[in-house]
C-alpha positions in Angstrom: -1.5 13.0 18.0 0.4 14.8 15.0 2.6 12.3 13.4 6.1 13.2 12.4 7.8 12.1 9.5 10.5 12.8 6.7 11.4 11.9 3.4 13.2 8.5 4.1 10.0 7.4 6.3 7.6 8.7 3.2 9.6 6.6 0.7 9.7 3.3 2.7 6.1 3.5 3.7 5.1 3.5 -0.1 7.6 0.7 -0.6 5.6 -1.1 1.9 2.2 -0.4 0.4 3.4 -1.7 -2.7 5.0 -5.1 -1.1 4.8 -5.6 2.4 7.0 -8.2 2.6 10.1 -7.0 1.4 12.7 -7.6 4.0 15.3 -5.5 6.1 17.8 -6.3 2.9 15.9 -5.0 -0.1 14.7 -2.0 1.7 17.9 -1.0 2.6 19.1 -1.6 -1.1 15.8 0.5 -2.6 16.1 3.4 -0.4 20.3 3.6 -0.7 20.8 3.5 3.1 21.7 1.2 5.7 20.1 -1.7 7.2 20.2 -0.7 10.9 18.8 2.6 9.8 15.8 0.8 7.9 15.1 -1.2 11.0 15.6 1.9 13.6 13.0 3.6 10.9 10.4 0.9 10.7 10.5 0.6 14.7 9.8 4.2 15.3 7.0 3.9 12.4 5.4 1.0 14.5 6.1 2.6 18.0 4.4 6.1 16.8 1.3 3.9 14.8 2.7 5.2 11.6 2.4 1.4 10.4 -0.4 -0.3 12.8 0.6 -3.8 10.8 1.8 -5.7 8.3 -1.7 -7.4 6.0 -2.1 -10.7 4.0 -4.4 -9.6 1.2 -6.3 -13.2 0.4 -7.2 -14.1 -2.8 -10.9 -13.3 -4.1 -11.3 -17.1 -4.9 -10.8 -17.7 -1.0 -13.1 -14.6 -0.3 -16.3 -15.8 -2.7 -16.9 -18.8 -0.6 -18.4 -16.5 1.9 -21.3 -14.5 1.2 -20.5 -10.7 2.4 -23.6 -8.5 3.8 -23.8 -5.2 4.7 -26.3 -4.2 7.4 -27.5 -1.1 9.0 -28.4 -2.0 12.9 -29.8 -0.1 15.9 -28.5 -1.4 19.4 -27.4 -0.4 22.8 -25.2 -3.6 23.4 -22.6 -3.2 20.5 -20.4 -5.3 23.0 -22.6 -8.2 22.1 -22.0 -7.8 18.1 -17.8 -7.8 18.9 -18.5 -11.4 20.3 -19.7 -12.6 16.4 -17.0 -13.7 14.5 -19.5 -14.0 11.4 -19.3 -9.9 11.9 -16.3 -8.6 10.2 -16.4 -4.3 10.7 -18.1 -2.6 12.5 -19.0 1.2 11.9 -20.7 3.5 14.2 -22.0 6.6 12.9 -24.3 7.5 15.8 -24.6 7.2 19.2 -27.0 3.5 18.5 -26.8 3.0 14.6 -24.0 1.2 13.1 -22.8 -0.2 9.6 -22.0 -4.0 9.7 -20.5 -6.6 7.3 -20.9 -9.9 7.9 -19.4 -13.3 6.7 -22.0 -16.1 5.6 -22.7 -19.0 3.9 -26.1 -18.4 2.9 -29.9 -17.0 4.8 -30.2 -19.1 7.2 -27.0 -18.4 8.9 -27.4 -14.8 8.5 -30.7 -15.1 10.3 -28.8 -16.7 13.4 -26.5 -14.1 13.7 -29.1 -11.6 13.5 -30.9 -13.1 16.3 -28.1 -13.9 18.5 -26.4 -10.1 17.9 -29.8 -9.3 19.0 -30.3 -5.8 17.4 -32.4 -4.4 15.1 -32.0 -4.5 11.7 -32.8 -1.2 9.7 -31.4 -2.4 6.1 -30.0 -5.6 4.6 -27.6 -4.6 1.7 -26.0 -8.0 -0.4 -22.6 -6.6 -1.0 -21.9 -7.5 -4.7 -18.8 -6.5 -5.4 -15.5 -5.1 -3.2 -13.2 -2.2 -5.3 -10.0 -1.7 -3.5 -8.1 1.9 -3.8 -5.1 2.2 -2.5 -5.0 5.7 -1.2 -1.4 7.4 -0.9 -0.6 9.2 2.9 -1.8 12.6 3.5 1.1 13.7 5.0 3.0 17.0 4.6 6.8 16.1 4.5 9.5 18.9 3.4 11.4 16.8 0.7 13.2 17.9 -2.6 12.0 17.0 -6.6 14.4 13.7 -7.1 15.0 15.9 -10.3 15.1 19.5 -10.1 15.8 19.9 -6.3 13.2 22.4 -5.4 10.7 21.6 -2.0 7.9 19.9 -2.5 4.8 21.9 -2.2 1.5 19.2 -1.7 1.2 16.1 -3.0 4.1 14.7 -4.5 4.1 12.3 -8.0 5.7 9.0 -6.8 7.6 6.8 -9.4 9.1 3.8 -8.9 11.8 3.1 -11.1 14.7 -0.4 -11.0 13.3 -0.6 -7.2 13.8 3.1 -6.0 10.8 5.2 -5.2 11.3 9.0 -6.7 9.4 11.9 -5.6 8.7 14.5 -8.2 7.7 18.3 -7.9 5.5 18.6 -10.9 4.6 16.4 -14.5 7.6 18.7 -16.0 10.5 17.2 -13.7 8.5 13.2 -13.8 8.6 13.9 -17.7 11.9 14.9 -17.7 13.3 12.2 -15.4 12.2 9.8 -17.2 13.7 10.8 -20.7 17.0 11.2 -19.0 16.5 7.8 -17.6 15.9 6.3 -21.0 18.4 8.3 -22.6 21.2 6.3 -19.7 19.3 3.0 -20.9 20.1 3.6 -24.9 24.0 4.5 -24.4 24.1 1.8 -21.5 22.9 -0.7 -24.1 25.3 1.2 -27.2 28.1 0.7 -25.1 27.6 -3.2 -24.6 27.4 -3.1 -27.7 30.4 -2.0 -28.9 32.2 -4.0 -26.2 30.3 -7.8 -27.5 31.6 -6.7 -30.8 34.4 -5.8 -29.8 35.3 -9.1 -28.4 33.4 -11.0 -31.1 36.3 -9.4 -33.7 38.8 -10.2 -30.8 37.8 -14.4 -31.1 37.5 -13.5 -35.5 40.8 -12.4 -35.8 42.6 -15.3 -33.5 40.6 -17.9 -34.9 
């Protein structure tokens, strides 16, 4: 199934990779568009499985109190292993051999799962450490530079900047967004400026 999307779908799916629970409201706000046209958006993303769910991501704390263990297994009842809860993925790379990881408190249960899952066990592999990378979507999406207007060829650089997501052409545009940006920022806060002293000689001269 090819998956269709646009620019506006893009931008709110990175918004929700960065915080999935940011509600109808602030989308709409971030993305400069309506709320009924965030919601229509995020029902056709679900409807097509552009977004297959919405995660809690735990805290590691919660996650140590388990001990995680990868296992390569032969069997030709992996029906049997989706009845384990103690098994938490499952990957099948050939028509009998999988890649497991399963949830323990220590050997002993680990041996009972193992005999109950009843299938054999190539290689235990003690999983010491999880690194999570957030990968960006491999999508090609005809959109415009947020700075110099040109199309996008291949990946875009995404900046998010005061809660917008901008997509950027090339380092030259990103660089020169963001000078322009700062530039706003220093005559934004010149022209407070002048306006608190302003006032501040306004209350002088009457008092």
């Amino acid at each position: 199934m090819r998956v269709k999307v646009d620019e506006l779908d893009l931008k709110l799916i990175y918004l929700l990779m960065d915080n999935s629970r940011l509600s109808i409201s602030e989308l709409a706000e971030r993305l400069g568009v309506s709320r009924p046209t965030v919601k229509s958006r995020l029902e056709k993303l679900q409807k097509e499985g552009v977004i297959q769910g919405f995660t809690v991501k735990l805290n590691p704390e919660l996650l140590r109190a388990r001990n995680i263990v990868a296992l390569i297994v032969k069997t030709d009842e992996p029906e049997k292993m989706r009845e384990l809860e103690e098994i938490i993925e499952m990957n099948r790379f050939t028509s009998r051999k999988y890649l497991i990881k399963i949830a323990v408190e220590d050997m002993e249960e680990l041996r009972k799962v193992i005999e109950g899952a009843g299938f054999e066990v190539i290689d235990i592999m003690p999983i010491l450490e999880s690194i999570e990378r957030k990968s960006p979507p491999k999508v090609r999406v005809p959109f415009k530079c947020d700075y110099c207007g040109k199309e996008i060829v291949g990946e875009p650089i995404v900046y998010k900047y005061r809660n917008r997501v901008y997509f950027f052409c090339c380092p030259t545009c990103f660089r020169e967004f963001k000078r322009a940006r700062e530039n706003i920022e220093k005559f934004r806060l010149k022209e407070e400026q002048k306006i608190e002293n302003a006032h501040n000689h306004e209350h002088d001269t009457h008092g």
